[in-house]
C-alpha positions in Angstrom: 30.6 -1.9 -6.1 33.5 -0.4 -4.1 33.4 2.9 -2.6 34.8 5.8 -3.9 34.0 4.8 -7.1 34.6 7.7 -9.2 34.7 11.8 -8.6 32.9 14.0 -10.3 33.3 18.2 -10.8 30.1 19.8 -10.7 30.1 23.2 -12.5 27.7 25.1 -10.1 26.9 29.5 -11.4 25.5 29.9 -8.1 28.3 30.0 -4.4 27.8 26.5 -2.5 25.4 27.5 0.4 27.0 25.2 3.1 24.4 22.3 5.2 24.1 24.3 8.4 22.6 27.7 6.6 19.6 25.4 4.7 16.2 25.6 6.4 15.7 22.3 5.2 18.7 20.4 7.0 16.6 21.1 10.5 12.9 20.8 8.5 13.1 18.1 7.1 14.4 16.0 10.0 11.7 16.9 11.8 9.1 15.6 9.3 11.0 12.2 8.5 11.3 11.8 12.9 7.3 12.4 12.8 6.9 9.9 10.3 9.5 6.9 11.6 7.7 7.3 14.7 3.7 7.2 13.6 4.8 4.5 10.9 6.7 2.5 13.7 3.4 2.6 16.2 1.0 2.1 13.9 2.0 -0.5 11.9 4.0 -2.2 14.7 0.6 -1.9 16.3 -1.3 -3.7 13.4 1.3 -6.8 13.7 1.4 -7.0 17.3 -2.6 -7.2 17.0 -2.5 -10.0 14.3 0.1 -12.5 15.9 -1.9 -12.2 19.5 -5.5 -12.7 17.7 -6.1 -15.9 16.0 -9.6 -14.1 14.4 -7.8 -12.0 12.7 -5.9 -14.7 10.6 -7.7 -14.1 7.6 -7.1 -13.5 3.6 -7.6 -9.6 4.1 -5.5 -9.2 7.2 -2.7 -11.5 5.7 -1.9 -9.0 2.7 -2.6 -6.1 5.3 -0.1 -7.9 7.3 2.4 -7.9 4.7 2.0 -4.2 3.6 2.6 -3.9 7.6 5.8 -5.5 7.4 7.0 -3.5 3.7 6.5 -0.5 5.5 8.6 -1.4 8.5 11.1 -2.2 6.2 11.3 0.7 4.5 10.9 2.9 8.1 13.1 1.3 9.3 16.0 1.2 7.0 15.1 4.0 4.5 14.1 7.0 6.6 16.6 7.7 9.1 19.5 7.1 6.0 17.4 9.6 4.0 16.8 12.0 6.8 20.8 12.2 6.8 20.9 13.3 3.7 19.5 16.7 4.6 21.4 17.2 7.6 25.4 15.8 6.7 26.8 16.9 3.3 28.3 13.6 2.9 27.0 9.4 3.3 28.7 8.5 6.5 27.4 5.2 6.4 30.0 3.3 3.9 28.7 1.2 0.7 27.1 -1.6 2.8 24.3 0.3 4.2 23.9 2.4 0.9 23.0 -1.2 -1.0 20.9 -2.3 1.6 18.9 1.3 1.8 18.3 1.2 -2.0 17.4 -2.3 -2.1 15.0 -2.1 0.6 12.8 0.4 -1.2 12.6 -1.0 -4.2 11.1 -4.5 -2.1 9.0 -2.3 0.2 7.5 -0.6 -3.1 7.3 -3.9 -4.9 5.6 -5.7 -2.0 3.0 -3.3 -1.5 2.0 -3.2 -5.3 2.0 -6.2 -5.4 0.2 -7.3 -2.3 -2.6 -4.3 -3.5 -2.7 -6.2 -6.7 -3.2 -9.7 -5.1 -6.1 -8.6 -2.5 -7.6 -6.7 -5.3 -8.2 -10.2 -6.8 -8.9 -12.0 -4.2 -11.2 -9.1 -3.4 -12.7 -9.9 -7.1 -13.2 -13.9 -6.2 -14.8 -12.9 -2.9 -17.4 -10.9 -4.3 -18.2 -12.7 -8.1 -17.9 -16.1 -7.2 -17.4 -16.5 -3.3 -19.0 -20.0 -3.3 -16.7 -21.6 -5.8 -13.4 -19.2 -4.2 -14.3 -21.5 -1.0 -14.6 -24.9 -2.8 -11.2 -24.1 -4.8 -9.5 -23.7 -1.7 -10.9 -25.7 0.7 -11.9 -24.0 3.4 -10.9 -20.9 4.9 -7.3 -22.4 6.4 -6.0 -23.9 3.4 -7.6 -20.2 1.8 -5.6 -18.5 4.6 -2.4 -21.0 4.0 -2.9 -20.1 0.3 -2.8 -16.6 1.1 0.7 -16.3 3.1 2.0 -18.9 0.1 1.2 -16.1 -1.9 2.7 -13.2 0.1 5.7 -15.2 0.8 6.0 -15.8 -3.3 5.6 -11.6 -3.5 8.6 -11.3 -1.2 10.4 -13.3 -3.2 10.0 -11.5 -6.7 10.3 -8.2 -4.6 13.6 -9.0 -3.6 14.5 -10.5 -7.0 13.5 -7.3 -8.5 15.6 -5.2 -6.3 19.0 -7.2 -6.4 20.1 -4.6 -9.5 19.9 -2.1 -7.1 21.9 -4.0 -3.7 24.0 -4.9 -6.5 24.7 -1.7 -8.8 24.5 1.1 -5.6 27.8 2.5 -5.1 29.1 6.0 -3.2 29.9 8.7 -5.6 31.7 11.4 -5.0 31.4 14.6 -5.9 33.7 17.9 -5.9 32.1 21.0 -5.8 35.7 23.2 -5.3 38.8 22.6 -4.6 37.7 22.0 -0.8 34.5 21.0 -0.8 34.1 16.6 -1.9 30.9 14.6 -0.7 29.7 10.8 -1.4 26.0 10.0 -2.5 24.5 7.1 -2.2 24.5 6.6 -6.0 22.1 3.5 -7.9 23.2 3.9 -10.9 27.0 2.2 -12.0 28.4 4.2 -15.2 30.0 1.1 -16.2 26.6 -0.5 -16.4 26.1 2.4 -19.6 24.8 5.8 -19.8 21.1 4.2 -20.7 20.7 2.3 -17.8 19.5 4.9 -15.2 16.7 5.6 -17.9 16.1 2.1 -18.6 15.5 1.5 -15.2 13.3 4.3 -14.6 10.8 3.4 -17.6 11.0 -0.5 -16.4 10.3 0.5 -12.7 7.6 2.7 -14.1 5.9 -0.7 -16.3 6.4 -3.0 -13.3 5.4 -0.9 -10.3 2.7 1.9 -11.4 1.6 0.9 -14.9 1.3 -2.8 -15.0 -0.6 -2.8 -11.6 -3.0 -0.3 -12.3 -4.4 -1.9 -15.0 -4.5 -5.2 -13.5 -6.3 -3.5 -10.6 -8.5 -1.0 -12.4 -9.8 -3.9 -14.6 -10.6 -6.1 -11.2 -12.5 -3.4 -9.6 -14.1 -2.4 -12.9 -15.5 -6.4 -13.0 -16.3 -5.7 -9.3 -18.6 -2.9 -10.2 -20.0 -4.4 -13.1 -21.1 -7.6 -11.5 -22.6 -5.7 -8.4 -24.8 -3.3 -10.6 -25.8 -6.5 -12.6 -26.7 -8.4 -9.8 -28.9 -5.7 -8.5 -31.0 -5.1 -11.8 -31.6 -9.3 -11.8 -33.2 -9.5 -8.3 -37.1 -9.1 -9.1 -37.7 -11.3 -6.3 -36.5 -9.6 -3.8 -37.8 -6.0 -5.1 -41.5 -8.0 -5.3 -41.1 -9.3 -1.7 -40.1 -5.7 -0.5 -43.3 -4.1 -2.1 -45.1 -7.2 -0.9 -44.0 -5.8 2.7 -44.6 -2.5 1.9 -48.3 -3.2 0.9 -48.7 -5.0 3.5 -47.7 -2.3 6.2 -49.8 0.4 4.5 -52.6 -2.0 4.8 -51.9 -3.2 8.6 -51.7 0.9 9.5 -54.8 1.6 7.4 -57.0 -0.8 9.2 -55.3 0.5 12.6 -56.5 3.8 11.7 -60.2 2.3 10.6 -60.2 1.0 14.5 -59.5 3.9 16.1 -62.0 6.2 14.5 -64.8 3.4 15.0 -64.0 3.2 18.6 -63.9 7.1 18.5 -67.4 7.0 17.5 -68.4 4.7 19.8 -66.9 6.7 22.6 -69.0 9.7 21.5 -72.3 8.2 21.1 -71.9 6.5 24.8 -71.3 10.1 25.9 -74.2 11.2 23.9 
């Protein structure tokens, strides 16, 4: 899309209260400096620590890894363009960046969706079935290879499902008076029709809250079930613990017998 696209007159009852006399335009900031930074550490942190540990180069850590790296992404070149927004009236940044920033969250969000929805799976496997999970993939390397295969292929439909928005964002402008114009970082073309901003909010909805959810809910559901069947079939076990438990009341009983025996003996020496 090019910049500039089209201009738009707002019809606003209220004066336009200019950037500088809005609390928000020095709050908020504030807030989004807070969080680049702690996101940066901390999930810088959690990479750095991965790539220098081998241990740590398991299933888990690799989706953790990549749910690292979305939010870097989205740090990184989401929250300092937002943070703008409060403070100038107007996208200084051309249409370049404003593609890129509305791209990158859509693959941020998808990637950690997704990557939730995979390592709630793989969470499932672990837990139901962890003998034949390790037979499947043979061995915890080709389960670890199998695992960045899999993040890699989440990356991949991420970006494929934010290409609409690299491709359809555009700067808008909008004229509040006469003497007042500002651009917006705008995802929505016109020309793509008047239904498509609502389209895309009800198929973003399906494909990055809805359809997850479920998938998730229903593996940790399983989860649970499994675990509270498993504990009502273990008679064995429960036998062997009251086996033990007899066994110690008996062991302290006859302790006790033994010490009021050699009581009694003590007394009648002294008698």
């Amino acid at each position: 899309m090019d910049t500039y696209n089209e201009s738009l007159e707002l019809n606003i009852s209220e004066p336009y209260q200019p950037y500088y006399e809005r609390p928000e335009t020095y709050i908020v900031p504030l807030i989004f400096a807070l969080i680049f930074v702690i996101g940066v550490v901390g999930n810088g942190t959690l990479v750095t620590v991965f790539i220098r540990h081998k241990a740590m180069r398991n299933v888990p850590n690799t989706y953790i890894l990549s749910l690292a790296l979305a939010d870097l992404l989205v740090i990184i070149t989401c929250v300092p363009f937002t943070s703008i927004v409060y403070t100038l009236e107007s996208w200084p940044w051309g249409s370049t960046v404003c593609r890129v920033s509305e791209a990158a969250k859509d693959v941020s969000i998808g990637v950690s969706v997704f990557t939730l929805t995979a390592l709630s799976a793989d969470r499932y496997f672990a837990i139901v079935d962890p003998l034949r999970k390790l037979h499947a993939t043979g061995g915890s390397k080709r389960a670890t290879r199998l695992t960045v295969a899999t993040a890699i292929g989440i990356w991949i439909l991420a970006a494929v499902l934010a290409a609409p928005a690299y491709i359809g964002s555009y700067l808008r402008a909008f004229v509040v008076n006469p003497t007042t114009q500002f651009l917006v970082c705008y995802p929505y073309p016109p020309e793509w029709g008047e239904s498509y901003p609502k389209t895309m909010v009800l198929v973003r909805f399906l494909v990055y809250y809805s359809l997850p959810l479920a998938v998730i809910a229903l593996f940790y559901i399983l989860m649970a079930r499994h675990l509270v069947l498993s504990t009502q079939n273990m008679p064995g076990e429960m036998q062997g613990t009251q086996r033990q438990d007899q066994c110690w009341s008996r062991e302290q009983h006859s302790s006790l017998k033994q010490r009021l025996i050699e009581a009694l003996r003590k007394e009648q020496r002294l008698a």
